[in-house]
C-alpha positions in Angstrom: 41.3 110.3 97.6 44.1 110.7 94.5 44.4 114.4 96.3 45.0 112.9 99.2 48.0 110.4 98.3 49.4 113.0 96.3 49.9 115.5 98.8 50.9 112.7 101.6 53.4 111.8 98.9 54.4 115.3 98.4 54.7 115.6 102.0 57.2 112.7 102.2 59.6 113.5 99.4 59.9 117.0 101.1 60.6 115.7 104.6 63.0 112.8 102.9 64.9 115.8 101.0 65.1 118.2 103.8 67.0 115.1 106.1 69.3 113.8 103.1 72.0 116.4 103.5 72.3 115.2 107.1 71.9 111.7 106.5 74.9 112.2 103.9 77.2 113.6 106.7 75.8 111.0 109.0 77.4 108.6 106.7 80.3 110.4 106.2 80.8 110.2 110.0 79.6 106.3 110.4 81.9 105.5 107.7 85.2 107.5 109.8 84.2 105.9 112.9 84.0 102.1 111.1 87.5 102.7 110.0 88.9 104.1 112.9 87.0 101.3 114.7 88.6 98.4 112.8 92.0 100.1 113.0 91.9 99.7 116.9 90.7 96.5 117.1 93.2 95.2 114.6 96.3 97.1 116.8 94.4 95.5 120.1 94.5 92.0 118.4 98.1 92.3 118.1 99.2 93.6 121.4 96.4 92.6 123.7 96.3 95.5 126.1 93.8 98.5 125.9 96.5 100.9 127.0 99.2 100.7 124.6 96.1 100.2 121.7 95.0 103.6 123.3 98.4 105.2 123.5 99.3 104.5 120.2 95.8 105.4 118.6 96.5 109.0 120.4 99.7 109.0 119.0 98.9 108.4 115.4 95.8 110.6 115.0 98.3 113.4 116.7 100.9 112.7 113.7 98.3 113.0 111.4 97.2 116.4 112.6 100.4 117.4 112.6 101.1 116.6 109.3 98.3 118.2 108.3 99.1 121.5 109.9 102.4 121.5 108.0 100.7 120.9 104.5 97.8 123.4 105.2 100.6 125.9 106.1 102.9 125.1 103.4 105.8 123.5 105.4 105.5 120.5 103.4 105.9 116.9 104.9 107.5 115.9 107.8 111.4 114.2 107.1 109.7 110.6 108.1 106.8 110.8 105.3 109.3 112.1 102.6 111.4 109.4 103.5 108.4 106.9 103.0 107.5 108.1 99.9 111.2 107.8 98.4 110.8 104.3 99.7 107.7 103.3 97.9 108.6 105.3 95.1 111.4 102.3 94.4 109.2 99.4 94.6 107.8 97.7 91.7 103.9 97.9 90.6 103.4 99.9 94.1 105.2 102.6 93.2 102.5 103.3 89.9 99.9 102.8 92.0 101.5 105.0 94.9 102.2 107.7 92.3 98.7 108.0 90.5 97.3 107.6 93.3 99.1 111.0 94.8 98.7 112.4 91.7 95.0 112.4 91.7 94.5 113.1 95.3 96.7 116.2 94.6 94.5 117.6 92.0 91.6 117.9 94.2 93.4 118.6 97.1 95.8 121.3 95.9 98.7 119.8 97.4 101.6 119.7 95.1 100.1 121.9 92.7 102.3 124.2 91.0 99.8 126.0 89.0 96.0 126.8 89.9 93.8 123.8 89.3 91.4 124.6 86.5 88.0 124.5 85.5 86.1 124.8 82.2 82.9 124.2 80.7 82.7 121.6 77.8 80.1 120.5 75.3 79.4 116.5 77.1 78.0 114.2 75.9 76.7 116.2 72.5 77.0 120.0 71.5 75.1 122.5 73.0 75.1 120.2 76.5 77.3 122.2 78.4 78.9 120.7 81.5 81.8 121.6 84.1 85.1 119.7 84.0 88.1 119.5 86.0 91.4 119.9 83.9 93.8 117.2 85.2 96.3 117.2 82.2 97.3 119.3 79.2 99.7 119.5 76.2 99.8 121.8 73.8 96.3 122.5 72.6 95.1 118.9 74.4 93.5 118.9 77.3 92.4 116.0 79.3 89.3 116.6 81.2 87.4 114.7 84.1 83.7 115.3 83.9 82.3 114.8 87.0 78.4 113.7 87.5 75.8 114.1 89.7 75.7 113.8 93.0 78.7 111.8 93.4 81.3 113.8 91.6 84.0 110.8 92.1 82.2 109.1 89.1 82.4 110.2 85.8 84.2 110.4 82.4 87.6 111.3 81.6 88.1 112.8 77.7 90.5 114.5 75.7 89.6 118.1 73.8 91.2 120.3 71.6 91.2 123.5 73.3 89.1 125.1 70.9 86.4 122.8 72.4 86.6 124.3 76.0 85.2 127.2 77.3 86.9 128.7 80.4 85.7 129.2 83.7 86.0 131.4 87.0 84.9 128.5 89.1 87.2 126.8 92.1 87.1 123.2 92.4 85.4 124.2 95.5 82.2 125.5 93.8 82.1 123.2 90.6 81.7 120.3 93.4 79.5 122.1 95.2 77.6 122.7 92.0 77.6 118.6 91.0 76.5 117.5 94.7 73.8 119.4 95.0 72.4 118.9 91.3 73.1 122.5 90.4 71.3 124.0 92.8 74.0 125.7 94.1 75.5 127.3 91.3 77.8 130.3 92.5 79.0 131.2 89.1 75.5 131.2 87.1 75.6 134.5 85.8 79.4 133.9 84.4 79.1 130.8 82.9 75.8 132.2 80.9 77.7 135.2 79.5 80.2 132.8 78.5 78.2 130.3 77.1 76.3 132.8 75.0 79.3 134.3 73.9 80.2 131.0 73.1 77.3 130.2 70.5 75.3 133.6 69.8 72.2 133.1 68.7 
């Protein structure tokens, strides 16, 4: 009977697993379309007609993708946006919140960046517990570090090191989030970061 439960329970933790990633995207998706939703019915409450909701809907989402082909292909913002952000830029309290705001949607965007982003390994939250970190500041010899955790790598800690404390990496952004959302399972720079690490403290 125990044999029994066990396997059924077995059973079920494989068949949740295997529908989590899609039920992650699903969310994703439901969480878009909730947005976009309330957007339209907001607009619609204003000017009470369907078709100009409609017409400027397709008109945004068509600015936005246009904006978005000029950043991807590195023709920077259009004159209205830049003009937007100068604005913003002047106004009291929003203009902090506008500007940190940028600054840490740049980081793990890439837009803006005028140097590569950075990741290294550090010792968190004792030595010889190695975990990756995004740099998002340095001076000097001090860095300040995000550590990201798992699965949700938009939680976690930000510290300062010395940079004796750090130990570099070859990862992207790209794969060190990769490698927090799926609870290092997907860990593309495995043999690197264990020559490192052992170089790091021999035994």
């Amino acid at each position: 009977m125990k044999e029994n439960i066990r396997k059924f329970l077995d059973y079920f933790l494989l068949g949740v697993l295997s529908v989590l990633p899609i039920l992650v995207v699903v969310q994703i998706v439901v969480l878009i379309e909730r947005l976009l939703r309330d957007t339209f019915l907001s607009v619609h409450g204003y000017y009470e007609n369907y078709w100009m909701t409609a017409f400027l809907f397709t008109i945004t989402i068509l600015l936005l993708i246009f904006l978005g082909y000029r950043i991807r292909h590195g023709k920077g913002k259009t004159y209205m946006v830049s003009l937007l952000e100068s604005y913003l830029e002047k106004l009291p309290i929003l203009s902090t919140v506008y500007r940190v705001s940028k600054k840490i949607i740049g980081i793990f965007s890439g837009e803006g960046q005028d140097k590569p982003r950075e990741v290294v390994y550090v010792e968190y939250p004792k030595d010889d517990v190695w975990v990756p970190a995004y740099v998002t500041n340095h001076k000097g010899e001090l860095y300040v570090l995000y550590v990201p955790t798992s699965p949700n790598p938009t939680s976690g800690f930000t510290v300062m090191v010395h940079e004796s404390k750090i130990v570099r990496s070859t990862m992207t952004f790209e794969e060190a989030s990769s490698f927090v959302i799926s609870v290092g399972v997907d860990f593309a720079k495995l043999e690197d970061a264990a020559a490192k690490l052992i170089q790091q403290h021999p035994k």
